[in-house]
DSSP file (Angstrom, degrees, kcal/mol; ACC not computed):
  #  RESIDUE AA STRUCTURE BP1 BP2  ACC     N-H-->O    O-->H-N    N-H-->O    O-->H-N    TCO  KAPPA ALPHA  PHI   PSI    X-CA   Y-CA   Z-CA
    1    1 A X              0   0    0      0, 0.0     2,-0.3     0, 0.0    77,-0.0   0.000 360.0 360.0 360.0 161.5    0.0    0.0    0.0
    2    2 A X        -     0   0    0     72,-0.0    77,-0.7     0, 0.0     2,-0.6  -0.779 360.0-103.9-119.3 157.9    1.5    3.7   -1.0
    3    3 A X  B     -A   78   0A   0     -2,-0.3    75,-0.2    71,-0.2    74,-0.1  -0.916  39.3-121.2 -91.2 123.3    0.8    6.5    1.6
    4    4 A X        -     0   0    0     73,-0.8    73,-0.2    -2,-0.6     2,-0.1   0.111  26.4 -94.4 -37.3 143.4   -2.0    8.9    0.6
    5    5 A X     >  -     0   0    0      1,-0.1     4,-1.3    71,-0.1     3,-0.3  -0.444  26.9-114.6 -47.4 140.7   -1.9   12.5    0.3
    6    6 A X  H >> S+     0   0    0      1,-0.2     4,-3.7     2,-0.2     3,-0.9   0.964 119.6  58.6 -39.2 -61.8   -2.7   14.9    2.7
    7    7 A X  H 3> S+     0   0    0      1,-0.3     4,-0.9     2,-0.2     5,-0.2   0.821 106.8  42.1 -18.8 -68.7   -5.5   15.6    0.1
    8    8 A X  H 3> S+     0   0    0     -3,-0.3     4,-1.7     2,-0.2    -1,-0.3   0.737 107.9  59.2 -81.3 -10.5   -6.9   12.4    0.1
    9    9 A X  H <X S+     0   0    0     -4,-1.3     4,-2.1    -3,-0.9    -2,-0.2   0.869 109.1  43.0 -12.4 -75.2   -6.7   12.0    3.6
   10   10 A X  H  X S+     0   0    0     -4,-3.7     4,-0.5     2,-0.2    -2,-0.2   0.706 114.0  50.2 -66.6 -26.2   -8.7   15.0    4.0
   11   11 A X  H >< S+     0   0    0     -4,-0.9     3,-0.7    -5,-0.2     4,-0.4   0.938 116.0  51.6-100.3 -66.1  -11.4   13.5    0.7
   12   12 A X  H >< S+     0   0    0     -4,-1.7     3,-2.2    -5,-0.2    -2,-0.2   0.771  90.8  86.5 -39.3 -76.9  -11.2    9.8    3.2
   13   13 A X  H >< S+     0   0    0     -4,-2.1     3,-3.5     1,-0.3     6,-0.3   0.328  83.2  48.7   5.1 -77.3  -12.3   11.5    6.8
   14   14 A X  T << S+     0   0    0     -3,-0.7     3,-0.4    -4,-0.5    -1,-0.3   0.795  97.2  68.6 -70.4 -15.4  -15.7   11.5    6.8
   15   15 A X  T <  S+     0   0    0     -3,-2.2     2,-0.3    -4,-0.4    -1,-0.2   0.747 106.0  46.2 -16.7 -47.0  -15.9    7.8    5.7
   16   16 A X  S X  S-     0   0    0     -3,-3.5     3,-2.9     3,-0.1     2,-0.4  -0.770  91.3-161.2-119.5  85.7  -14.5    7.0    9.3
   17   17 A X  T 3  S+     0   0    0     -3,-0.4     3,-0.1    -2,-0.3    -3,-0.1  -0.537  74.3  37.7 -67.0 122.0  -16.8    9.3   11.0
   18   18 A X  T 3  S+     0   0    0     -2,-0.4    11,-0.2     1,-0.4     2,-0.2   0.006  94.4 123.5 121.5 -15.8  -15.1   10.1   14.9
   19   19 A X    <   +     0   0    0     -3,-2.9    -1,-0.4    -6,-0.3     9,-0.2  -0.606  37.6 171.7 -83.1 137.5  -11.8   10.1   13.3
   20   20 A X  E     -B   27   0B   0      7,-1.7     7,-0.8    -2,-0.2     2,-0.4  -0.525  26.3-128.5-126.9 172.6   -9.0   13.0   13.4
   21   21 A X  E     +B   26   0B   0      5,-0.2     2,-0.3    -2,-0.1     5,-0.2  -0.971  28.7 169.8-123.9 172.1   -5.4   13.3   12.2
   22   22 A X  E >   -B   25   0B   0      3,-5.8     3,-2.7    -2,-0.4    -2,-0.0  -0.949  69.3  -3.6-172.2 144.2   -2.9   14.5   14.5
   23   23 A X  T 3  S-     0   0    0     -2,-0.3     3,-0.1     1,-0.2    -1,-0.0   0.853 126.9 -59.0  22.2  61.0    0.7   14.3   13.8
   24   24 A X  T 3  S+     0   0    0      1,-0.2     2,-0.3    52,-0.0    -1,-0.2   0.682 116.0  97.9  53.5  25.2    0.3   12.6   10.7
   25   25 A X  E <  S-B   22   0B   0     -3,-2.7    -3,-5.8    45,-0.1    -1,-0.2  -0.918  84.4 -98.2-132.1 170.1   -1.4    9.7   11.9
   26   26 A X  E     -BC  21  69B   0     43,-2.4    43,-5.4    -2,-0.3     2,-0.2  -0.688  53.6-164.0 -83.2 148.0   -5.7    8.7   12.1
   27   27 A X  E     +BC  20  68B   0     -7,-0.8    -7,-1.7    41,-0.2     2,-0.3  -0.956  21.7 157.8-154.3 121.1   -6.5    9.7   15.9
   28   28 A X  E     - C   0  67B   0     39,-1.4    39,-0.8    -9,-0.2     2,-0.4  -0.921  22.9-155.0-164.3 142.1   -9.4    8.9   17.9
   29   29 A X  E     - C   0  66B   0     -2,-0.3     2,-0.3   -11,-0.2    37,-0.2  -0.832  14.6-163.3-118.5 116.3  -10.1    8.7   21.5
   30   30 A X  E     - C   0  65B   0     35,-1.8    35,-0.8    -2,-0.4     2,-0.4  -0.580   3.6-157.8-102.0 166.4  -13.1    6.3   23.3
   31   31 A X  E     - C   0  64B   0     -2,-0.3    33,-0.2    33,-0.2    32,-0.0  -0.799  10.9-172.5-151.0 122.8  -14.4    6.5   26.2
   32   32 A X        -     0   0    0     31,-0.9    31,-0.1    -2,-0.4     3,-0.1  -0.048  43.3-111.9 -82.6 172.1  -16.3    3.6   28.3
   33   33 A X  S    S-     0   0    0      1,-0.1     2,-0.2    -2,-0.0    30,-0.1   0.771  95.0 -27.2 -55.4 -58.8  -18.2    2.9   31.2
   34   34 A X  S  > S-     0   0    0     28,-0.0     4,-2.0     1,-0.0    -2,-0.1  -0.747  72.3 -73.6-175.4-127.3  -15.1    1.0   32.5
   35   35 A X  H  > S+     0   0    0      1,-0.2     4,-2.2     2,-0.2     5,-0.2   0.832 120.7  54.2-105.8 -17.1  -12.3   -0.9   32.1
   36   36 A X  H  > S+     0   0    0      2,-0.3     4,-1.3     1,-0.2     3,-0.3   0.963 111.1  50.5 -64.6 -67.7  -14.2   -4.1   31.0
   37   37 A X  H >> S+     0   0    0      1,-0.2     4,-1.2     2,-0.2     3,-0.9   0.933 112.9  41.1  12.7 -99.4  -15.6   -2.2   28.7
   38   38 A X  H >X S+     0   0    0     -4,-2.0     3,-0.6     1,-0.2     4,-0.6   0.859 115.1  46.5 -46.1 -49.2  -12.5   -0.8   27.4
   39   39 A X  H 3< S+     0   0    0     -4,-2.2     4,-0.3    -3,-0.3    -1,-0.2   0.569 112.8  58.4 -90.8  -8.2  -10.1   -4.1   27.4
   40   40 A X  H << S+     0   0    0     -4,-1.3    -1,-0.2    -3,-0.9    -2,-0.2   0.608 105.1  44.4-105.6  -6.9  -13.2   -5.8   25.7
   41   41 A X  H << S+     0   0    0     -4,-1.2    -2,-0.2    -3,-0.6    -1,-0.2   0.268 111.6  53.8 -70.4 -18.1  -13.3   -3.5   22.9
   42   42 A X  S  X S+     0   0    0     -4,-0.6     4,-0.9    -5,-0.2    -2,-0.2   0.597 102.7  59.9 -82.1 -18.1   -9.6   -3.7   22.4
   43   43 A X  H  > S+     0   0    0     -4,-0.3     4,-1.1     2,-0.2     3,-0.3   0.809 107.3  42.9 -94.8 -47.1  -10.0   -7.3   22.3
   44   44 A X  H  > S+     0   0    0      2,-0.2     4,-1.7     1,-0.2     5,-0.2   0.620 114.5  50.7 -96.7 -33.9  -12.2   -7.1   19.3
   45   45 A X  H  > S+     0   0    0      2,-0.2     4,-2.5     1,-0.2    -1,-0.2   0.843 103.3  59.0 -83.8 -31.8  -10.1   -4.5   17.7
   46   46 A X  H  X S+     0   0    0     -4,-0.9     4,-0.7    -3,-0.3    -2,-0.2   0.930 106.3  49.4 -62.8 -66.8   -7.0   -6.7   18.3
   47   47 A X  H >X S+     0   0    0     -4,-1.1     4,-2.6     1,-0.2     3,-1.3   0.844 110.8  50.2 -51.7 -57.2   -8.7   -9.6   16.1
   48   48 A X  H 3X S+     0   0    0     -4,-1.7     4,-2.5     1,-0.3    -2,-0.2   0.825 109.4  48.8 -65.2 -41.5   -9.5   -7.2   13.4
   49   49 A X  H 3<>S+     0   0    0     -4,-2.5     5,-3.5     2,-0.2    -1,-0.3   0.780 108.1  55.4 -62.9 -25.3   -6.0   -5.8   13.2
   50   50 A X  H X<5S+     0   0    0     -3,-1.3     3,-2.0    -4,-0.7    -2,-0.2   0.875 108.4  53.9 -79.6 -51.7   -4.5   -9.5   13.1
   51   51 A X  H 3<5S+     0   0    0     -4,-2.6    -2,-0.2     1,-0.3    -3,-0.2   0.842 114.1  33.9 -73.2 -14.3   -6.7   -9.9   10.2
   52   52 A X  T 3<5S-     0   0    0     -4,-2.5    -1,-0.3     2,-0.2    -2,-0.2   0.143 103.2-128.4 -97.7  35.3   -5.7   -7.2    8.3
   53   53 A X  T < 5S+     0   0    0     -3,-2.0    -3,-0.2     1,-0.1     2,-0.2   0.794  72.8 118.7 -41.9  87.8   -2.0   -7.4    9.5
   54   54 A X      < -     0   0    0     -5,-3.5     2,-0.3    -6,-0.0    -2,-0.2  -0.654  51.6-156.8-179.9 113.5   -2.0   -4.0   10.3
   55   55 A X        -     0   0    0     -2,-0.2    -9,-0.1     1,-0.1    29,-0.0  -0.884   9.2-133.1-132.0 107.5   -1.5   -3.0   13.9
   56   56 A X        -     0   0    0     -2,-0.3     2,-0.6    13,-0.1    13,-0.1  -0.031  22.6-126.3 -58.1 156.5   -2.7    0.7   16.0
   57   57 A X  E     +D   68   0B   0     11,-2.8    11,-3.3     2,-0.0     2,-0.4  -0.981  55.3 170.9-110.2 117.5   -0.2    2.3   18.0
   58   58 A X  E     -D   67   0B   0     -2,-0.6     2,-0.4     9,-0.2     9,-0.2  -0.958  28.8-165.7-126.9 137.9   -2.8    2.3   21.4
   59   59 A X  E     -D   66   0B   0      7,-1.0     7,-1.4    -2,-0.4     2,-0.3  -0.981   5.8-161.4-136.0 135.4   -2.9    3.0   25.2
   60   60 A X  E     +D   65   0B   0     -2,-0.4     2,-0.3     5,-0.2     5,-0.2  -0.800  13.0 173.4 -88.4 131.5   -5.5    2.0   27.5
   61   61 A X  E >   -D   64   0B   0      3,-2.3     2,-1.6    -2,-0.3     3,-1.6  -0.897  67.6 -53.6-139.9 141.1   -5.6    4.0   30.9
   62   62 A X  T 3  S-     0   0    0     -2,-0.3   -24,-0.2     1,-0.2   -23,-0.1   0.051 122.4 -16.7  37.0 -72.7   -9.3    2.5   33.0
   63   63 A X  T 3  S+     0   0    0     -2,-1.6   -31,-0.9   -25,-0.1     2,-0.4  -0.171 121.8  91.5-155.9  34.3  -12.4    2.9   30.9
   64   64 A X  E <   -CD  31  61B   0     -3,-1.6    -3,-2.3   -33,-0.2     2,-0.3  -0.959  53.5-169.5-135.9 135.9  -10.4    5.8   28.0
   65   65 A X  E     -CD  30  60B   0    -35,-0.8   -35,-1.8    -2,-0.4     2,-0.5  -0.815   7.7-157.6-118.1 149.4   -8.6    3.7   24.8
   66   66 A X  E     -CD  29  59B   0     -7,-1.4    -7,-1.0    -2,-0.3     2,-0.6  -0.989  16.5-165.7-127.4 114.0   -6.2    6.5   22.7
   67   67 A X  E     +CD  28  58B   0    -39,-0.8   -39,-1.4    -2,-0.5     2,-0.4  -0.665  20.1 173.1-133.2 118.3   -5.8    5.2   19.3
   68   68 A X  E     -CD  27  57B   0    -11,-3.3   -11,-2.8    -2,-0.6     2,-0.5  -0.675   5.2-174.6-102.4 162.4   -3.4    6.0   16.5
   69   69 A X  E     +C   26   0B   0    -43,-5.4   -43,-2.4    -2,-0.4     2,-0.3  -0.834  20.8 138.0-148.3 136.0   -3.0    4.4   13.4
   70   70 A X        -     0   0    0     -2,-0.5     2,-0.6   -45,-0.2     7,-0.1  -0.915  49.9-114.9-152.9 172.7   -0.2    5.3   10.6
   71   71 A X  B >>> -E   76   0C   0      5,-0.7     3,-2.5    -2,-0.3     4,-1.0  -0.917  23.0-169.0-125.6  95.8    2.0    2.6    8.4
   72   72 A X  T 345S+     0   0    0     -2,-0.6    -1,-0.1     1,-0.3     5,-0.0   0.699  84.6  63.4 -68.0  -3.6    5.4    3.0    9.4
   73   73 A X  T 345S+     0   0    0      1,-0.2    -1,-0.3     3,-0.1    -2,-0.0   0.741 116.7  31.9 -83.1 -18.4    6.6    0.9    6.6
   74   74 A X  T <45S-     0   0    0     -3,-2.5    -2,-0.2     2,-0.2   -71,-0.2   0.159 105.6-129.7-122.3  18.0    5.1    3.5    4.3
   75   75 A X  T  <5S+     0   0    0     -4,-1.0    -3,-0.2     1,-0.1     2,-0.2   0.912  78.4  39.6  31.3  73.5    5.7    6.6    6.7
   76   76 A X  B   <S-E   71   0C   0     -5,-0.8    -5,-0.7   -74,-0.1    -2,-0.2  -0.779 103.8 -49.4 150.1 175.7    2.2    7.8    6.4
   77   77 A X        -     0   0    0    -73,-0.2   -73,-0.8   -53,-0.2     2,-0.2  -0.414  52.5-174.9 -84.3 165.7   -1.4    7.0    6.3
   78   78 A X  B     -A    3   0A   0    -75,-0.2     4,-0.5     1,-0.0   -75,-0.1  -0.721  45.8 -98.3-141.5 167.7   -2.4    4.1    3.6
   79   79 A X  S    S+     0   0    0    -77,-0.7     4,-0.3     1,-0.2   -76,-0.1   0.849 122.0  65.6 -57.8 -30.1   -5.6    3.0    2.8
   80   80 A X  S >> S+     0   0    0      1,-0.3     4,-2.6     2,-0.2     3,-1.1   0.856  98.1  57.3 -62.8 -33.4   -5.2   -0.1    5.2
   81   81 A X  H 3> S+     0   0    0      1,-0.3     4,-1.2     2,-0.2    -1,-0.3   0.731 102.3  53.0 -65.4 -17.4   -5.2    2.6    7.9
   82   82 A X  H 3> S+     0   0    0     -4,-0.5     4,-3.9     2,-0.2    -1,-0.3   0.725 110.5  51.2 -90.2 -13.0   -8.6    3.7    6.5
   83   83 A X  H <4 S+     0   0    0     -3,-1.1    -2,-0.2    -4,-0.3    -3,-0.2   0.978 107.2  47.9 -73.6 -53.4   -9.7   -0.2    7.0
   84   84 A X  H >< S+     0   0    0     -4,-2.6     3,-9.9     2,-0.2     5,-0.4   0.985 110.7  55.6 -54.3 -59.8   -8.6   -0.7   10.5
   85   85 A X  H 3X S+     0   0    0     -4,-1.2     4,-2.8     1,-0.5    -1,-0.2   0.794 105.7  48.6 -23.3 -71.0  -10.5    2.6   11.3
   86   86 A X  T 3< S+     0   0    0     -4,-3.9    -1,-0.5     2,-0.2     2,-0.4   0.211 112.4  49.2 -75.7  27.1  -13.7    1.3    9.9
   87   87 A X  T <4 S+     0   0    0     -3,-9.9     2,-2.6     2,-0.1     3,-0.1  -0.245 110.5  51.7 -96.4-154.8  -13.2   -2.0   12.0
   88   88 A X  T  > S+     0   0    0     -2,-0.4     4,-4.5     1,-0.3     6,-0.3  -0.516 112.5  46.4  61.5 -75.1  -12.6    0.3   15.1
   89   89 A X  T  <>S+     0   0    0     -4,-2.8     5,-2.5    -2,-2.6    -1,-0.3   0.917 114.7  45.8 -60.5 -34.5  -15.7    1.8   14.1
   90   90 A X  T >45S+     0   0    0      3,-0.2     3,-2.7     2,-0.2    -1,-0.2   0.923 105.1  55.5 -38.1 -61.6  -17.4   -1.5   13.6
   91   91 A X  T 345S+     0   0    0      1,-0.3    -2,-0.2     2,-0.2    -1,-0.2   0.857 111.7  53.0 -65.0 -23.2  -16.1   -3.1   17.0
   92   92 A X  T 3<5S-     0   0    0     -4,-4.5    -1,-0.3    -3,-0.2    -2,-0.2   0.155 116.5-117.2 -89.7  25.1  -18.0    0.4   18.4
   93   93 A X  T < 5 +     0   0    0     -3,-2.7     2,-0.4     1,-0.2    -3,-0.2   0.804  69.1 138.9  26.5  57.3  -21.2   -0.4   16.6
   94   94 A X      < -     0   0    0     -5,-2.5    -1,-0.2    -6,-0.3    -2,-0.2  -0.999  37.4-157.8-104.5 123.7  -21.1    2.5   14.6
   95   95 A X              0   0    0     -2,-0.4   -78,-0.0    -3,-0.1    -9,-0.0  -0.617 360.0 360.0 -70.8 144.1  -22.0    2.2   11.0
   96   96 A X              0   0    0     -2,-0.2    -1,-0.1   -10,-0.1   -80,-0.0   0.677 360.0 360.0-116.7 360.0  -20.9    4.6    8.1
């Protein structure tokens, strides 16, 4: 996968509705009830990421998940980054 333009980046967004960039990676921040919640939505996300081989940079702290996602192999965001997103958005039962 080639890394997108800023351009198309910006064209992509609303596709993965919740989604930002910040410092050149997709950026979006959840927030649970609590940590069950949280580790059980990472868990879902985890499986989706295996299956696309294509892996968030993430921190959990209690019941708030931080997630970026960029393709250091193509030192910027790629279309797969737009994939994980929409399973992200999936695993939050959001539809786009």
């Amino acid at each position: 996968m080639t890394r997108l333009a800023p351009e198309e980046v910006d064209v992509r967004l609303p596709e993965v509705p919740g989604w930002g960039v910040v410092e050149g990676k997709l950026h979006r921040e959840v927030v649970f009830r609590n940590f069950v919640e949280a580790f059980g939505f990472m868990t879902l996300v985890a499986f989706a990421a295996e299956r696309l081989n294509h892996h968030p940079n993430w921190s959990n702290a209690w019941n708030k998940v931080i997630i970026d996602i960029v393709s250091h192999d193509q030192g910027g965001i790629t279309e797969q980054c737009f994939e994980l997103a929409a399973a992200v958005n999936t695993a939050l039962g959001e539809t786009t």
